[in-house]
C-alpha positions in Angstrom: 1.8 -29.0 2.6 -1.4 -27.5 3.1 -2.7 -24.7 0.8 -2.4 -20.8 1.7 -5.0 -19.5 4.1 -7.3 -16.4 3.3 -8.2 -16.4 6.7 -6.8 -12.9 7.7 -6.8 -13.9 11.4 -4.4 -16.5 10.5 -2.0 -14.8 8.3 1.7 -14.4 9.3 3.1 -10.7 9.1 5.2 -10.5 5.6 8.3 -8.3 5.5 9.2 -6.7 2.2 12.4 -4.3 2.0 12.3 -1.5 -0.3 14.2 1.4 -1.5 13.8 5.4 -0.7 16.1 8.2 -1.8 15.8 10.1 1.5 15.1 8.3 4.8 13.9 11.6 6.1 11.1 12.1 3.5 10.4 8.2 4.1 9.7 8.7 7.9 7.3 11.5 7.4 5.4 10.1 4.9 5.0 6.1 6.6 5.4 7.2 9.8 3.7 10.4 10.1 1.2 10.5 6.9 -0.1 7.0 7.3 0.3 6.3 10.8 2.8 3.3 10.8 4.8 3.3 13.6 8.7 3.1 13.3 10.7 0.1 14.5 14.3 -0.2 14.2 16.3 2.3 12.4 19.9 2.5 11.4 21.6 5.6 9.1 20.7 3.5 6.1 17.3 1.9 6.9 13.9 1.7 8.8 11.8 -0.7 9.6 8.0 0.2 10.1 5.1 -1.6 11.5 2.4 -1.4 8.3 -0.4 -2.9 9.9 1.0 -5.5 11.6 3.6 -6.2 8.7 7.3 -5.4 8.2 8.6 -2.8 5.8 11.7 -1.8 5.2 12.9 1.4 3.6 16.2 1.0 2.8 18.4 4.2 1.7 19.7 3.2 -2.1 18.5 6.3 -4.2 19.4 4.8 -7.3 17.4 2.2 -7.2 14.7 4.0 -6.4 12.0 5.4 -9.8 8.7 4.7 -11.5 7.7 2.0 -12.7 5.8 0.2 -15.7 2.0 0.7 -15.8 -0.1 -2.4 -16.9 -4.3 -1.7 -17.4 -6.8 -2.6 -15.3 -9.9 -1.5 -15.2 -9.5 1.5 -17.2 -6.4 2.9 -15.5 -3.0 2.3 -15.7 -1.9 0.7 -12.8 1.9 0.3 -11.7 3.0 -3.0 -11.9 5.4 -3.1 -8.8 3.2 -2.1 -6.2 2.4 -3.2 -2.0 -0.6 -1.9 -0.1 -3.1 -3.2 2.3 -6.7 -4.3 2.6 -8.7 -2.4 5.0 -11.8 -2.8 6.4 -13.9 -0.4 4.8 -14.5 2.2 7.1 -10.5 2.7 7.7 -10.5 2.5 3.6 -12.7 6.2 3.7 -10.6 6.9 6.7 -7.5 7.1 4.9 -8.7 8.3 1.2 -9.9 11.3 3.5 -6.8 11.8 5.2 -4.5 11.4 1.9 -6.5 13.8 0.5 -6.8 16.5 2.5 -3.0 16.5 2.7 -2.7 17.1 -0.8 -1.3 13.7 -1.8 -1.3 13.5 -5.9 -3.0 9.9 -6.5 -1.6 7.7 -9.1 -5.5 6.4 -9.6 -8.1 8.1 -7.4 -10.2 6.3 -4.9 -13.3 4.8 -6.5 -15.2 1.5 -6.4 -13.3 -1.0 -8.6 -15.1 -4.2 -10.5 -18.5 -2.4 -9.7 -21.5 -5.2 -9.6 -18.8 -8.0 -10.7 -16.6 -10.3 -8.6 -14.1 -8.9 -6.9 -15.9 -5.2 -6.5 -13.6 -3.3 -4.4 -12.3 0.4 -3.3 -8.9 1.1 -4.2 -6.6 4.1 -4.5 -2.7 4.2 -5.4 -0.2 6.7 -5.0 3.2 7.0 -4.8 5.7 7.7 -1.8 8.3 10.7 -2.3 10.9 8.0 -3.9 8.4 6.7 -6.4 7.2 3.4 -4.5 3.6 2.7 -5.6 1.0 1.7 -3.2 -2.3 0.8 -3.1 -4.8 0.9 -0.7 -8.1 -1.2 -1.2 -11.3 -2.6 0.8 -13.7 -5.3 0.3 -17.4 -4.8 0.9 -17.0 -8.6 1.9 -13.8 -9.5 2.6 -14.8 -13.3 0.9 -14.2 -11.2 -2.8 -10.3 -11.1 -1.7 -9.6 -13.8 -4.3 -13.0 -13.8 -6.4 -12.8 -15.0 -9.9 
């Protein structure tokens, strides 16, 4: 079997399922807040198209919560967590938009690893059931998995 590509033009989509507390409040925030466009729906899930990758918020409001916070770089970062990598220009596109619609980050954007492998932007917040995502860029994409 060959090893795991970090080629992002060959990457396969991933899927990952998830649970919300209220599908309504999990439309408008994917769908309208950051842009992901809705798939298939039922009364008891969605499926959205997170930048070419499958999520799935499915209604199951107790499981939904915070989670444990481990630290990294000076912050406490939540352990359970999904995001993206952007290119950098769509990075400052979306800290932008997050912020001016008042969105209470977790951690705040900032450069990450400054001047040491791996130097990236990220930001996390949560959605309105407590998932945590972050959102990060690369300067050089090449860092993705620098040691």
């Amino acid at each position: 079997m060959n090893a795991p590509t970090t080629n992002p033009a060959l990457l396969s989509p991933f899927h990952l399922a998830f649970p919300v507390h209220d599908l309504a409040a999990a439309r408008q925030f994917y769908g309208e807040l950051l842009g992901c466009p809705e798939g298939r729906s039922s009364n008891e899930w969605i499926d959205f198209n997170f930048y070419g990758h499958q999520i799935v918020a499915h209604l199951a409001p107790g499981e939904t919560g915070t989670t444990a916070l481990n630290a990294v770089d000076g912050h406490g970062v939540p352990v359970r967590h999904f995001g993206i990598v952007l290119p950098m220009a769509d990075w400052d596109a979306m800290a932008s938009r997050l912020k001016a619609a008042g969105t209470k980050f977790v951690i705040e954007p900032y450069i990450r690893f400054k001047g040491e492998p791996g130097e990236q932007a990220t930001m996390f917040f949560m959605d309105p059931s407590g998932n945590a995502l972050e959102i990060k860029a690369f300067g050089d994409i090449g860092q993705l998995f620098a040691k």
